[in-house]
ZAROZA-968715 format. One line per 3 residues: number of its first residue (from 0); for each residue x, y, z of C-alpha. Coordinates in pm, whole numbers. Example, Ala and Ser with C-alpha at 12.3 -4.5 7.8 and 13.67 -1.06 7.14 Angstrom:
0) 1230:-450:780; 1367:-106:714;
//
This chain:
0) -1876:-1269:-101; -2063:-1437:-388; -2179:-1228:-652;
3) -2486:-1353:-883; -2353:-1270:-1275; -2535:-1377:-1560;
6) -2496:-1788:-1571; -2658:-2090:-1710; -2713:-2167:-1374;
9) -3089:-2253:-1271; -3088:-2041:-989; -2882:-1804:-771;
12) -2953:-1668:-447; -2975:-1337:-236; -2773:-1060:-249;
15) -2810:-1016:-605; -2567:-802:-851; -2684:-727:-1168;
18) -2479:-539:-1443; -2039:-548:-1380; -1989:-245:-1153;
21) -1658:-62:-1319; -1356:-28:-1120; -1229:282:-928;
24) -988:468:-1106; -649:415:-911; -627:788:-858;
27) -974:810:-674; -1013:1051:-423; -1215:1005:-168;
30) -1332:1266:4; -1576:1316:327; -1840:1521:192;
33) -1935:1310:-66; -2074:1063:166; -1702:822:152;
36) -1453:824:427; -1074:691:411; -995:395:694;
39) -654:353:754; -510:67:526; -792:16:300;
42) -753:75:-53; -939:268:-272; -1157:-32:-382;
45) -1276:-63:21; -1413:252:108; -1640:309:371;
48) -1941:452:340; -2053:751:547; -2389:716:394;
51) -2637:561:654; -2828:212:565; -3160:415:596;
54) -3083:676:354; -2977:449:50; -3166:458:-256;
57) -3179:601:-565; -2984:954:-652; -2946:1175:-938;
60) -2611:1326:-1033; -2582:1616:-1277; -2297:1809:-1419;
63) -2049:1822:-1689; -1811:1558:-1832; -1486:1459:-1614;
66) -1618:1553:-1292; -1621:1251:-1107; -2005:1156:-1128;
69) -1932:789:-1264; -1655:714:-989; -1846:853:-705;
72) -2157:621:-822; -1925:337:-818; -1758:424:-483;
75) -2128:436:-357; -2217:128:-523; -1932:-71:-449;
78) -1931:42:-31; -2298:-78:-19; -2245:-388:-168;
81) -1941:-456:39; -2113:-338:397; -2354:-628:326;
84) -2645:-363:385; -2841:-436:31; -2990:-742:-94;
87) -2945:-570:-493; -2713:-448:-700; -2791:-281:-1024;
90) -2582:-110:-1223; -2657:-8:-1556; -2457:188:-1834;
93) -2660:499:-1934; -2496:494:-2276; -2844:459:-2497;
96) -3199:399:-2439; -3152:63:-2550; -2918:10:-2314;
99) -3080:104:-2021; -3400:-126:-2149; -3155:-430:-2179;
102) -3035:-349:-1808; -3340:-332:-1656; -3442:-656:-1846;
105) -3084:-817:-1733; -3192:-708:-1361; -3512:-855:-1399;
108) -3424:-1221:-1514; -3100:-1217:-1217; -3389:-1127:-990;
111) -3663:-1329:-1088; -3369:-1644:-1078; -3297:-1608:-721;
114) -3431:-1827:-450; -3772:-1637:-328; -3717:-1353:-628;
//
């Protein structure tokens, strides 16, 4: 599937992915009541998302360091994009303010590039 990165390029098209999406860990677990099921010979990197189409969005998750909030995010992310079920991608390191402000500006120019952004 085509991913729209950062280019030269005059324009891209729909879906759009904005921001490098880290990989899973190899060691990833997933497990059924966060949302992520196991199919039978697919690897970590192809999980399958028990999350309906309807109920994406945006989602807040709290606790403290080495729990597994930054993989889950990207096992969301990553079964969304692959289900073909969203027309945007955005992922964006929390790391500073500045950061997030350059991310959000990033997402904007990918978006505003694509045919009919």
């Amino acid at each position: 599937m085509p991913v729209a990165q950062h280019s030269t390029a005059a324009a891209v098209s729909w879906p759009v992915q904005s921001g490098p999406v880290p990989p899973l860990v190899p060691y990833y677990s997933p497990r059924p009541e966060t949302g992520f099921g196991a199919v039978a010979g697919q690897s970590a990197e192809q999980l399958t998302s028990l999350v309906r189409a309807e109920e994406t969005g945006s989602y807040v998750l709290t606790g403290p360091a080495g729990t597994g909030k930054t993989q889950l995010a990207v096992a969301y992310a990553r079964s969304l994009w692959q289900s073909q079920d969203i027309e945007l991608l955005v992922w964006i390191g929390g790391s500073s303010r500045a950061a997030l402000l350059t991310g959000y500006a990033q997402a904007y120019h990918d978006t505003s590039r694509a045919t009919g952004g």
